[in-house]
C-alpha positions in Angstrom: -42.0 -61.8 29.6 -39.2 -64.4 28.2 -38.4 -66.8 30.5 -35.2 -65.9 32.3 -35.3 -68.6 34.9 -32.5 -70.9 33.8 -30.2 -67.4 32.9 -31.0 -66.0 36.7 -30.1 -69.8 38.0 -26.7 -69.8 35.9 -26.0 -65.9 36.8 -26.4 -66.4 40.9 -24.5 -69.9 40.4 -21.5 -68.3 38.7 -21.5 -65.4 41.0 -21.7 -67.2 44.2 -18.6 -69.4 42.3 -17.0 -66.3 41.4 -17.2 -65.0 45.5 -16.2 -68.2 46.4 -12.8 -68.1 44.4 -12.1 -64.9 45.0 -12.6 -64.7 49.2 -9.3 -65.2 51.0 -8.3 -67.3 54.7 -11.6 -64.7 56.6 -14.4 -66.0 54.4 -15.7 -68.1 57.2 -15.1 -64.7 59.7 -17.0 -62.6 57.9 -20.5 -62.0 58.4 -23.5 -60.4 57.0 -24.4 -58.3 60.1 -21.4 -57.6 61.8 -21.3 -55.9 65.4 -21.2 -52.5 65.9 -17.6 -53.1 66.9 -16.7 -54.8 63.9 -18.9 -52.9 61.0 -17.1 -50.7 58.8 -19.0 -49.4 56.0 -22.2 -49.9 53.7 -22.4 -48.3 50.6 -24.5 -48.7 47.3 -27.9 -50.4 48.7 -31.3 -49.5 48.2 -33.9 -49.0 51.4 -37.5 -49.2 52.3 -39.6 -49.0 55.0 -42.4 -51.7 54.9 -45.0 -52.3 57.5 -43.3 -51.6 60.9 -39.6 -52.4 59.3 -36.7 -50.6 57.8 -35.6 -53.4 55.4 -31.8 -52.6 53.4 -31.0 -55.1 50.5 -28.2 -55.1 47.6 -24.8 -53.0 47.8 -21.7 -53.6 49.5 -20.1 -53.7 53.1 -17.1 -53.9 55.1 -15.7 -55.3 57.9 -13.6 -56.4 60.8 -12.0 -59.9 61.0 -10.0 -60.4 64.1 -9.0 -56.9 64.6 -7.9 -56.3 60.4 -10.0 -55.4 57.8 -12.0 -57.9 56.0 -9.4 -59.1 53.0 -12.4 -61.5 51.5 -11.5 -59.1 48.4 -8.6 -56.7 47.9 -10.4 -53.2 48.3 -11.9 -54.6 51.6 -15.5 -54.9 50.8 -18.0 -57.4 49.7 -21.4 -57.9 48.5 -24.2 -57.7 50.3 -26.4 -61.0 49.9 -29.1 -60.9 52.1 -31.8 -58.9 53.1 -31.6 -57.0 56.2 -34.5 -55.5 58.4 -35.1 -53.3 61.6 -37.8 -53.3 63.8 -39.4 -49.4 64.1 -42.2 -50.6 66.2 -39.8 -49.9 69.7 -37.6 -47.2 69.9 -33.4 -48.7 70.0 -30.0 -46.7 69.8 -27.8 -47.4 66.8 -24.7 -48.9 68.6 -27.0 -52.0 69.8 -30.0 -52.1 67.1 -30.9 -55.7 66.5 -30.5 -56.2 62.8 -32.9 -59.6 61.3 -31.2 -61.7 58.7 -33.6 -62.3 55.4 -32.6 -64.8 53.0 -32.8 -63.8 49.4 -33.5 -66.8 47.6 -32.4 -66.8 43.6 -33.2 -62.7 43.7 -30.4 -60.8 42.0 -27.5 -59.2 43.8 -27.3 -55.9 42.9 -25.9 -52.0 43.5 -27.4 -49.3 43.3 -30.8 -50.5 43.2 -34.3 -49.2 43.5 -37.1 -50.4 45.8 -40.6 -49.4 44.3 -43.2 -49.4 47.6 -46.6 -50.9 46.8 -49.4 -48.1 48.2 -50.4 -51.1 51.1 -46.6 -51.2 52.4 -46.9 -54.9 52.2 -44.8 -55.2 49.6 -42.2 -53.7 47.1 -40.8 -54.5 43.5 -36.6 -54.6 42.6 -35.3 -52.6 39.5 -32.7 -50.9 37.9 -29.0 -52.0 39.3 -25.9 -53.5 38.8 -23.6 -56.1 39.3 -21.3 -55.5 41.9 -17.4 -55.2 40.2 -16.3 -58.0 42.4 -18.8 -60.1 40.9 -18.4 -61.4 37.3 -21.2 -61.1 35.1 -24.5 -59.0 34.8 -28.2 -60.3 35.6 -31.0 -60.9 33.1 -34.3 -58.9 32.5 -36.6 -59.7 35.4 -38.5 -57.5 38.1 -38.2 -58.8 41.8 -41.2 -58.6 44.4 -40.7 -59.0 48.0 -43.7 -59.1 50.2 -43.1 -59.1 53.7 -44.4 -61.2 56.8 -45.2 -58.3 59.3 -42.5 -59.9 61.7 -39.4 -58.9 59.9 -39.5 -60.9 57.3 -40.6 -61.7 54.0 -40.0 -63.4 50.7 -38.7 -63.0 47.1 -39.6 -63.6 44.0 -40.2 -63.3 40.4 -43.0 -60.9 39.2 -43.3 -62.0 35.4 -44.6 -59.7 33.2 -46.9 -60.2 30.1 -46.7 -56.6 28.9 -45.4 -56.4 25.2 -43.0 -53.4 25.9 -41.1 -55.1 28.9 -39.1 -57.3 26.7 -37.4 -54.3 24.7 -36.6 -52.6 28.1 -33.0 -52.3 29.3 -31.8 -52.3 33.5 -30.2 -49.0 34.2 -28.2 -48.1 37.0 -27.5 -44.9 38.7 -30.6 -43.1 37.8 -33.0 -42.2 40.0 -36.6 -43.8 41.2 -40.0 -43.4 43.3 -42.9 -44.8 43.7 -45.8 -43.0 43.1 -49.0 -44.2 43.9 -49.4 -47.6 42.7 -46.3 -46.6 39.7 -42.9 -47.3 40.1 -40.9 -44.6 38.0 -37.3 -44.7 36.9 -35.3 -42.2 35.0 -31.4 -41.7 34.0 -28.4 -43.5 34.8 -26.6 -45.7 32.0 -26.8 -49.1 30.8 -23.6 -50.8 30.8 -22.2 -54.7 30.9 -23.0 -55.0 34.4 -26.6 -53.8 34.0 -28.3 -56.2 31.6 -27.3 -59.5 30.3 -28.2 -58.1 27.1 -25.6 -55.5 27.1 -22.6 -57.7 28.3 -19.2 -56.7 27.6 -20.7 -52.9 27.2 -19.4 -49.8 28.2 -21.5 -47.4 30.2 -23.7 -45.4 27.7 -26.1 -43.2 29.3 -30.1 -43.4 29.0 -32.6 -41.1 28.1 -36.6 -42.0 28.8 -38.6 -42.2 32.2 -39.7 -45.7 32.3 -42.5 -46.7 34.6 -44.5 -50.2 36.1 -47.9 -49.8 37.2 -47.4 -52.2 40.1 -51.2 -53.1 40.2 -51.5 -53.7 36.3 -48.2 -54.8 35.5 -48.3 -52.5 32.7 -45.4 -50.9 31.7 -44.1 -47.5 29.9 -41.6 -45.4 28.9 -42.4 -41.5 28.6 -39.9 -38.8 27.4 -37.3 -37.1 29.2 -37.5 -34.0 27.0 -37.9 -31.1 29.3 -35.5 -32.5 31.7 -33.1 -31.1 30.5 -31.5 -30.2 27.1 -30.4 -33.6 26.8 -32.7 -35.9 28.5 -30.3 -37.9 30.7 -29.6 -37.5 34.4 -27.6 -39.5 36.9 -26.7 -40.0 40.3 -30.3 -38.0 41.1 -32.5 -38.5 43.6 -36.5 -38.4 43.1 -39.5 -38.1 45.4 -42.9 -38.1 45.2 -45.3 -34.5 46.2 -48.4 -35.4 46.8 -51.6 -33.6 45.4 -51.8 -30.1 47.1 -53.6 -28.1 44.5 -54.9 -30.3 42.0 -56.1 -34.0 42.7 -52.9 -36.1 42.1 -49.8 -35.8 42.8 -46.2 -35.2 41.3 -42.3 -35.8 41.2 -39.8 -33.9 42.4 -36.3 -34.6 40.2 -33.4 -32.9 42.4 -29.6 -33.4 41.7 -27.1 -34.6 38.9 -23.9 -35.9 38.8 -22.5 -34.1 35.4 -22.2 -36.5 32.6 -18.9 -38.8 32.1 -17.3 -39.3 28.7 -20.2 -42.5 28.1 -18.4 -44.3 24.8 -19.3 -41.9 21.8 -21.6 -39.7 24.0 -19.6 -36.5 24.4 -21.2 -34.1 26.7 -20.5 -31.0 28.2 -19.7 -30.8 31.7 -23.0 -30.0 33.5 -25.1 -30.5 37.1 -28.4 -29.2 37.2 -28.6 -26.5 39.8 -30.4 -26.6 43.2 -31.9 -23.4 42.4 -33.9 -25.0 39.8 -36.5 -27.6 40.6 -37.3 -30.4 38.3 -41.2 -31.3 38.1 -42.8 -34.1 36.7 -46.2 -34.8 35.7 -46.7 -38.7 35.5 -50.4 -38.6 34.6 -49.9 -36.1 31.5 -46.3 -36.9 30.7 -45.1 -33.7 31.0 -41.6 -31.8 32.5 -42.2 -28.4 34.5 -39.4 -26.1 36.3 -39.6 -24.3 39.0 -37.3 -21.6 40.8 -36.0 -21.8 44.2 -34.6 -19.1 46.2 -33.0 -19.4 50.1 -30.3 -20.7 51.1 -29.5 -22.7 48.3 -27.2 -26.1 48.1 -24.0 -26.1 46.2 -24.8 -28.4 43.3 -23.8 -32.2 43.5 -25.1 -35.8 42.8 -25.2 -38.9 45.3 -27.0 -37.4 48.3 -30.0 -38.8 49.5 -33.6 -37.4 50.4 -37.0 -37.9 51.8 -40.2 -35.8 51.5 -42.6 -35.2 54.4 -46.1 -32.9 54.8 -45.9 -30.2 57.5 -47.9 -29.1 59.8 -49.3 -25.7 58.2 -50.7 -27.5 54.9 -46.4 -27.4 53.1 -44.9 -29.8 51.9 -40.8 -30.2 53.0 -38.2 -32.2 51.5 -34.8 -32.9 53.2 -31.4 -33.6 50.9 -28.2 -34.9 53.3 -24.8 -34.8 51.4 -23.6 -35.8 48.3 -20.5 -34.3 46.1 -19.7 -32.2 44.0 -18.4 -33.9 40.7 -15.5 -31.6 39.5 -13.8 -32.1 43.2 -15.5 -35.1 44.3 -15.7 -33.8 47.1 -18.5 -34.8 49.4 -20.3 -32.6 51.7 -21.9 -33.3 55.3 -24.5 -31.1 55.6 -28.9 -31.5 55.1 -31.3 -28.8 53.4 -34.6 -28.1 53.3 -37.1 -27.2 50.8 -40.2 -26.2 51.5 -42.7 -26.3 49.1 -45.1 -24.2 47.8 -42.7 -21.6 48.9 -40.0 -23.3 46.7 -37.3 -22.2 49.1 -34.7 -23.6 50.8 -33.1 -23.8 54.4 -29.9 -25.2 55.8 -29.5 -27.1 58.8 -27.4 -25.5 61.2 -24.7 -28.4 62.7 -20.9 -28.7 62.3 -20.2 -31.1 59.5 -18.8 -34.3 60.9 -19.4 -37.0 58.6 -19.4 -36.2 54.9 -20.8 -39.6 53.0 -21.6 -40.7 49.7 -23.6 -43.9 48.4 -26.2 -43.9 51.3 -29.6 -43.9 51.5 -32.2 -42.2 54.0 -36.0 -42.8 54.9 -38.5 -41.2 57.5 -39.0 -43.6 60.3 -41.1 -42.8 62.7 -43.4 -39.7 62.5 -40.3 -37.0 62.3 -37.2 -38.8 62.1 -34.8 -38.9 59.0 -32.9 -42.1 59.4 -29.6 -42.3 56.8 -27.7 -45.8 56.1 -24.4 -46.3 55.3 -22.5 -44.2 52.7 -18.7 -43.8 51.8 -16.8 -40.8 52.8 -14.9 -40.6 49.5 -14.9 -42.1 45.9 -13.2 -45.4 45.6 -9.8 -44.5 43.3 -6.0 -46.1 43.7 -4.9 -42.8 45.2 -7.7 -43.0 48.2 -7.6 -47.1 48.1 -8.9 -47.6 51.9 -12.1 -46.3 51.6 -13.9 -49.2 52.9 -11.3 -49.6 56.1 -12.4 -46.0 57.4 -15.3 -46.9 60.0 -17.9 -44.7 60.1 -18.6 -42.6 62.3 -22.4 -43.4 63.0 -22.5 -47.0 64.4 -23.7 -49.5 62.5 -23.9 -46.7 59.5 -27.5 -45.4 60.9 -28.2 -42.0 61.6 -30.7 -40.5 62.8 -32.1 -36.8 62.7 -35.2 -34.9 63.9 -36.7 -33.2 61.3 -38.5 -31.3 63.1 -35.8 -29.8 65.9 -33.2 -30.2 63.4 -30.7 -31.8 65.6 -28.5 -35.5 65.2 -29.5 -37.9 67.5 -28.0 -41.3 68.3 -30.8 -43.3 68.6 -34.6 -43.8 66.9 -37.6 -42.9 69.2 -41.1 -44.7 68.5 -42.9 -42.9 70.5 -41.8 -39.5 68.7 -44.6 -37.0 68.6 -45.6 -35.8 64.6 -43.9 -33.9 62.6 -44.0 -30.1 62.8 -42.2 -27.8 60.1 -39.4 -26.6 61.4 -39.6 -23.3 63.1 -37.2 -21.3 60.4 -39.8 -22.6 57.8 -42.9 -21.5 59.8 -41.5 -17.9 60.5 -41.2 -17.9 56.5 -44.8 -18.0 55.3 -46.0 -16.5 58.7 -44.1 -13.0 57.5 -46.1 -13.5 54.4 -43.0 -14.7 51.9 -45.2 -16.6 50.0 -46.5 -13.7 48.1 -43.2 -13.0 46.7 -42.5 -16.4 45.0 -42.1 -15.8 41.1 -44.1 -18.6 39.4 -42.1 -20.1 36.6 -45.7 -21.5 34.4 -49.4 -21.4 35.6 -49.1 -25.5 35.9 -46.9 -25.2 39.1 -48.7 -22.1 40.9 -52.2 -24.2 40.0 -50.6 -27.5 41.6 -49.1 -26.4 44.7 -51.3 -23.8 45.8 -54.0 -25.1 47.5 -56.0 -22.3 48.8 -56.5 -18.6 47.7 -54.2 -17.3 50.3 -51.6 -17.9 48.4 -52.6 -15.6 45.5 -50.8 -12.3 45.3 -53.8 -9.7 44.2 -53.1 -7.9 41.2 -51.0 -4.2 41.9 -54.2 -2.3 40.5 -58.1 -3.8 41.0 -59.2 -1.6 38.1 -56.0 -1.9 35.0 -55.1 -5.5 35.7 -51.5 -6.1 35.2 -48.7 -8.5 35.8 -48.2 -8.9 39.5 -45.2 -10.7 41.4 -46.4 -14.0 40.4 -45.0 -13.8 37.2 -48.1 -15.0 35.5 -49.9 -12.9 32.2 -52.9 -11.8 33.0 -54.8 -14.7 31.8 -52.7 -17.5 33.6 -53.8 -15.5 36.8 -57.0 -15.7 36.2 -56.9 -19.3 35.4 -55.4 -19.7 38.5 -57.6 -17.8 40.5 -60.3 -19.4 38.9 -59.1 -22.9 39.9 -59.0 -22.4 43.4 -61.8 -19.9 44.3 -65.4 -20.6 45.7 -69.1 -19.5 45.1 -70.2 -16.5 42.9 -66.6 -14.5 42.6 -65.2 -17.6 41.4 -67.6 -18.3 39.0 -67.8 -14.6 37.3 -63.8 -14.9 37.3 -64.4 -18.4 35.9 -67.0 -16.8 32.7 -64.4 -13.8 32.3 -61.3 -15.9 31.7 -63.2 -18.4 29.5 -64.3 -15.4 27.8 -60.5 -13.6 27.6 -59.0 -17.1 26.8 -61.2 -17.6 23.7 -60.3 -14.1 22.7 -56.4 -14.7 23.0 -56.6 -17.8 21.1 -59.1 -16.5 17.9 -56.3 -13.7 17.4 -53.8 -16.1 17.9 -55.0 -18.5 15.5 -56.0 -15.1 13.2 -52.4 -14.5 13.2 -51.4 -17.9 12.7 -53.1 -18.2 9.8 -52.0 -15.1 8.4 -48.3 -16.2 9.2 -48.6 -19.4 7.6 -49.8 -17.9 4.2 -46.4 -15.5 4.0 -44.2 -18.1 4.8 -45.6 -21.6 3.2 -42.9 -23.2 1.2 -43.2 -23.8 -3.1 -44.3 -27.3 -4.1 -41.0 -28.0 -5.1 -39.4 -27.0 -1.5 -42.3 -28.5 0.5 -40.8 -32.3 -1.7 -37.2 -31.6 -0.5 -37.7 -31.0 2.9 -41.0 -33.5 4.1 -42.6 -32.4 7.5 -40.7 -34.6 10.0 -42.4 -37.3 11.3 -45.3 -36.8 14.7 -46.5 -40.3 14.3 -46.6 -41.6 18.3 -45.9 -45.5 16.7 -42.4 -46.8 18.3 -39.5 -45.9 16.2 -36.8 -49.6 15.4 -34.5 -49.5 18.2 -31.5 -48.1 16.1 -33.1 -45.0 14.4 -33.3 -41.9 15.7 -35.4 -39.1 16.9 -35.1 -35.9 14.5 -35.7 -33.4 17.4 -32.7 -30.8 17.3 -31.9 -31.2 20.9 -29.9 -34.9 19.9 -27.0 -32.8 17.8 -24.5 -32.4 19.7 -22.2 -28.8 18.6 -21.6 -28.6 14.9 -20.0 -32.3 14.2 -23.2 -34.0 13.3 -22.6 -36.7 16.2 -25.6 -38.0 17.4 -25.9 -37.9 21.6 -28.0 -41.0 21.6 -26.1 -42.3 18.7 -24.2 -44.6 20.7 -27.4 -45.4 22.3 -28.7 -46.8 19.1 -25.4 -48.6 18.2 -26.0 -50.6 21.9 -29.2 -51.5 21.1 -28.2 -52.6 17.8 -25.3 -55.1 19.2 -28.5 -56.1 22.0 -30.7 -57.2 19.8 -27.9 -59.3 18.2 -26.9 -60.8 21.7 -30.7 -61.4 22.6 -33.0 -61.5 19.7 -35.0 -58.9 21.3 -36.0 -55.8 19.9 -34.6 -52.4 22.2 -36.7 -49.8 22.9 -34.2 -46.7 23.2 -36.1 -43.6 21.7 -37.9 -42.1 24.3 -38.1 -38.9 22.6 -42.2 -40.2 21.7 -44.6 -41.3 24.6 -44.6 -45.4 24.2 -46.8 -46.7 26.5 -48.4 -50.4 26.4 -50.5 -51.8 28.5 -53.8 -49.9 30.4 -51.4 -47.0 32.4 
């Protein structure tokens, strides 16, 4: 890793200069905790819960100052620059929660942030992010670890890295991240001159690529975000991690998009990837699955917030709170569930109050959701007092039981476990499982654990295509993988026995096929097989797969992504790694 040590010393000078300069007559009023009386808003942070504490570090927050709003900065808020923790070993109400104070050292000040939790919850590492726009400047290329002291606690600092691909890496911000395991994973968002010193003076340009740190190794990768979506990029998403069910590791669950802006010469079509459509990734294989939802399903929209939690009758249920919608911008106050392997989805049933964008939530407790801060509205010169509207949960915490579905104002320690909710349980129990329509065999094999949840074929004697939406020999794949003693292991010899049949004819045909249609010499010259080497491409070159043209023009979608990189490597003499259209991987992940 290049030694950023003297850049991250003259970055935190100049923006604790900047601050100073720009904070007006209150700048000795203000604080970094205000009261509940005083407190405002928080938006853009990143949260974690380590050891017995909720810790909240980086974004922005508002104020009170002798009755007025906090006019440190002209839209009301400022950056949050220290670390802040809550103890969840008692239980406390949110109007008098006793907020600890944790210095940050030289770590980075930064929005919109992720917190990657080491499997020991002693510990967590700092990436992607932002400079805040009342800050001048953007920070260099280094990864962050805090490790904590068990009273509240903790300490920051550098975690260099020695693996060769690092350097050529770029901070994004507004993607989405989750630890999984002992990985860190981050995917979408844009790169901009607030991101990465070596993309100053840069306009947003969004980012394909799934980059990950194996926080054990300190290897690092970055995998390909073809079969995301058509184009690879994503913002304003949230991620979480499902752990193994069927199979013996576990997954992640993409949900949410903002829709693409206009990012420099990156022209995309208006889009947000539907709720009813759930985005799986497989980090040990590299590879991007869908899945179907049905229920009640959420509008689609992009800065909500979510959390994953197992229930009680071997599902698995994630809860999404808010968000907007980014035609309107018009954020929602409402939670969902999705229960998994049902892939369906439930609404909370509560009169919206508080419709918020920008927060964060965590499970505290055993069955509580607890959700920080969060604006009710975008920022814009038509809705300038954004940050003067006080929120209406105190202190910006709220918390809600997962399992009653109900808002409560205050966090109880001494909860009992969570139980699925009793919509969900009625659900399976009237045997809805049977009816879910399984997109691939990988999903059905990795979130089914048990043979209850196969639907039997409509005929034991002409075997068919039943509701699972599986071909005959993906069923019996399936059923092979999750079946015991001597039926499983005939099933087992008879779908070894029909897959090596399929794939002889296939390959038959394949052959034949390839005979009819194999280009002359002369054509097979002009037109050269593209390139499937797995070697990293320069920085400024391009991948030829078909989904980077964009309409019939011949612009390039990561064109401009290319063009960046170029004017990086000028800036910084460092090489940019910005085609993750081929799995690069370096180090022992």
């Amino acid at each position: 890793m290049r030694n950023f040590s003297g850049v991250c010393f003259l970055f935190l000078f100049v923006c604790s200069i900047t601050s100073a300069l720009a904070l007006g007559p209150t700048r000795d009023k203000a604080v970094n905790s205000p009261s509940s009386e005083n407190f405002l808003r928080r938006a853009y942070h990143a949260s974690v819960v380590l050891g017995d504490y909720l810790y909240i570090d980086g974004g922005e927050l508002s104020q009170l100052v002798d009755g007025v709003p906090d006019d440190g900065f002209e839209s009301h808020n400022r950056p949050n620059n220290i670390t802040l923790s809550i103890d969840l070993s008692s239980s406390w109400k949110n109007a008098t929660v006793a907020i600890n104070l944790v210095p940050k050292g030289l770590a980075p000040i930064l929005n919109h942030e992720t917190l990657w939790k080491t499997p020991d919850r002693n510990s967590c590492f700092l990436w992607a992010g932002e400079t805040s726009l009342l800050i001048y400047g953007s920070p260099p290329l280094e990864v962050w670890k805090f490790n904590i002291d068990n009273l509240g606690g903790g300490t920051w600092s550098p975690a260099p890295s020695s693996d060769t691909l690092f350097p050529h890496l770029l901070r994004q911000s507004t993607g989405c991240g989750v630890a999984n395991g002992d990985t860190g994973f981050y995917t979408g968002g844009y790169t901009s001159g607030k991101t990465d010193f070596a993309t100053s003076g840069q306009a947003n340009i969004g980012r394909e690529g799934i980059v990950s740190l194996n926080m054990t190794s300190g290897a690092w990768s970055n995998d390909s975000t073809i079969g995301l979506d058509e184009y690879g990029m994503i913002q304003s998403c949230v991620a979480v991690t499902l752990p193994a069910i069927g199979l013996d590791r576990s997954l992640i669950i993409i949900l949410g998009d903002w829709g693409p802006p206009l990012w420099a010469s990156q022209i995309l079509p208006s889009r947000q990837m539907s709720l009813n459509n759930i985005t799986i990734y497989d980090p040990h294989i590299g590879v991007w699955f869908s899945q179907t939802a049905t229920g009640t399903i959420p509008g689609n929209r992009g800065n909500f917030c979510a959390v994953s939690i197992p229930g009680d009758n071997g599902t698995y249920e994630i809860f999404i709170y808010s968000g907007e919608i980014s035609s309107t911008r018009k954020p929602y106050d409402e939670i969902y569930v999705l229960s998994i392997p049902g892939f369906v989805w439930f609404k909370a049933d509560y009169p919206p109050q508080s419709p918020r964008i920008f927060h964060t939530c965590e499970v505290v407790g055993r069955r509580q959701l607890v959700t920080i801060g969060g604006l009710n509205h975008h920022y814009s010169p038509s809705i300038p007092n954004v940050w003067d509207v006080k929120d209406t949960f105190s202190q910006g915490l709220g918390i809600f039981d997962m399992t009653d579905m109900v808002w409560k104002d205050s966090y109880d320690a001494n909860a009992s476990d969570y139980r699925s909710p009793e919509v969900v349980k009625d659900w399976y129990a009237a045997g809805n499982q049977n009816s879910v329509n399984w997109q691939s065999k990988q999903v059905a094999i990795s979130v089914n654990p048990t043979q209850a949840y196969i639907v039997p074929s409509t005929s034991p004697s002409t075997p068919t295509s039943s509701s699972t939406g599986l071909a005959l020999s993906d069923r019996i794949a399936l059923a092979t993988s999750i079946s015991f003693g001597v039926p499983g292991v005939a099933v087992a010899i008879l779908g070894l026995y029909l897959t090596w049949r399929h794939y002889k004819n296939k390959a038959k045909n394949a052959t034949v096929h390839q005979e009819e249609t194999s280009p002359s010499p002369a054509e097979a010259e002009s037109n050269p097989e593209p390139n499937t080497s797995s070697e990293l491409r320069p920085a400024n070159s391009l991948p030829s797969n078909s989904h980077t043209q964009l309409f019939n023009t011949g612009t390039l979608i990561n064109g401009a992504n290319a063009e960046a990189s170029t004017r990086a490597e000028t800036a910084t003499g460092r090489t940019v790694v910005n085609n993750p259209g081929l799995r690069q991987r370096s180090g022992s992940i």
